[in-house]
C-alpha positions in Angstrom: 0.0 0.0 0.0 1.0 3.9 -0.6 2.7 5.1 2.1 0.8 8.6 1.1 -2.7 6.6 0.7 -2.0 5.6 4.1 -1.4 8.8 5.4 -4.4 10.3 4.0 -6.6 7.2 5.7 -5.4 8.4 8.8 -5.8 11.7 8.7 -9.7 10.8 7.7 -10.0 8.4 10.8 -8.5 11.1 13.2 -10.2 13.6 11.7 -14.0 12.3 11.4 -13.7 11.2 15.0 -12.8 14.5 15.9 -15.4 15.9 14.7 -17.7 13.3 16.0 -16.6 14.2 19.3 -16.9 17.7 18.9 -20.4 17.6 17.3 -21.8 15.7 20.0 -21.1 17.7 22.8 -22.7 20.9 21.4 -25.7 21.6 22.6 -28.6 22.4 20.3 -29.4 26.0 21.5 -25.8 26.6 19.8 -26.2 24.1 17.2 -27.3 26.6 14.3 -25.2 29.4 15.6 -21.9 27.6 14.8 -23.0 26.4 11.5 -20.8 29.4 9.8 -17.6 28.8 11.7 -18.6 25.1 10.7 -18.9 26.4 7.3 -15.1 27.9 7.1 -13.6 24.6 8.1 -15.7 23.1 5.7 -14.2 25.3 3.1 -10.3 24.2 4.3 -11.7 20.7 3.7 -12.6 21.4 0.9 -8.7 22.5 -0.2 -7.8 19.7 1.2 -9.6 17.6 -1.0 -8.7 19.4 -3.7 -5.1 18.7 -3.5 -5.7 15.4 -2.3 -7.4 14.5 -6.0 -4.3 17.0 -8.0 -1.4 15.1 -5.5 -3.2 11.3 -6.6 -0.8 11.1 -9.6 -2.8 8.3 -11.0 -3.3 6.3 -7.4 -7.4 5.6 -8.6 -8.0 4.9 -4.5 -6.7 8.0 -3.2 -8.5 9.8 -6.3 -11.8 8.0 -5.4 -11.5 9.1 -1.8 -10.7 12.4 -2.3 -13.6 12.7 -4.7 -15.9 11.3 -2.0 -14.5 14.0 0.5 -15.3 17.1 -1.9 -18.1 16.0 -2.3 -19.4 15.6 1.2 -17.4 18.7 1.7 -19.3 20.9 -0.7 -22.7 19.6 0.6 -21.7 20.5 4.1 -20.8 24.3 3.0 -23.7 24.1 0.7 -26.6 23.0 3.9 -24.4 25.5 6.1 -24.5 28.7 4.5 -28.5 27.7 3.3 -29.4 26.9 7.5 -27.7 30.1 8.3 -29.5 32.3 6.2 -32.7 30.8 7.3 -31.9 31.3 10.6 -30.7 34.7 9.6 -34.1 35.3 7.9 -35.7 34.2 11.0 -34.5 37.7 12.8 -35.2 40.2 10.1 -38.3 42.8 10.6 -40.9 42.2 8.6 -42.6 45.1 7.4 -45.7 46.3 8.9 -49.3 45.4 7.5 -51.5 48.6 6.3 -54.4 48.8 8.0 -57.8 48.6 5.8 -60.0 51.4 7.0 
């Protein structure tokens, strides 16, 4: 096996535990409140998947894997940045109602 493929597999593991760990202790109050700091390390995932696929050099598994990634990384920014401007929407002013006389 690719001593870089190998790398990369661990740098998944440690890294989708991590963020299992870190996910589940938020509470939900603060759940949708983090979703845009959530969104800027989605966005460095997303880099990192990027030079994942370039750095593959013709390794199909690695360029499967990072393909995978980007992909779950772009949905994540994607939901993030469409939940935060609903929640965003959720504290504008609506304008007032005219009265009929």
């Amino acid at each position: 096996m690719d001593a870089n493929f190998v790398e990369f597999l661990w740098v998944l593991l440690l890294g989708s535990l991590l963020g299992l760990e870190l996910i589940g202790k938020v509470p939900p109050t603060l759940h949708t409140p983090l979703m845009s700091g959530a969104n800027a390390i989605s966005g460095i995932t997303v880099l990192a998947a990027l030079t994942a696929i370039i750095k593959a050099d013709g390794n199909q598994a690695l360029l499967v894997l990072g393909s995978i990634s980007l992909g779950f990384a772009l949905f994540n920014v994607i939901g993030g940045f469409l939940v935060t401007d609903r929640m965003l929407a959720m504290f504008s002013r609506k304008p007032a109602r005219k009265e009929k006389s």
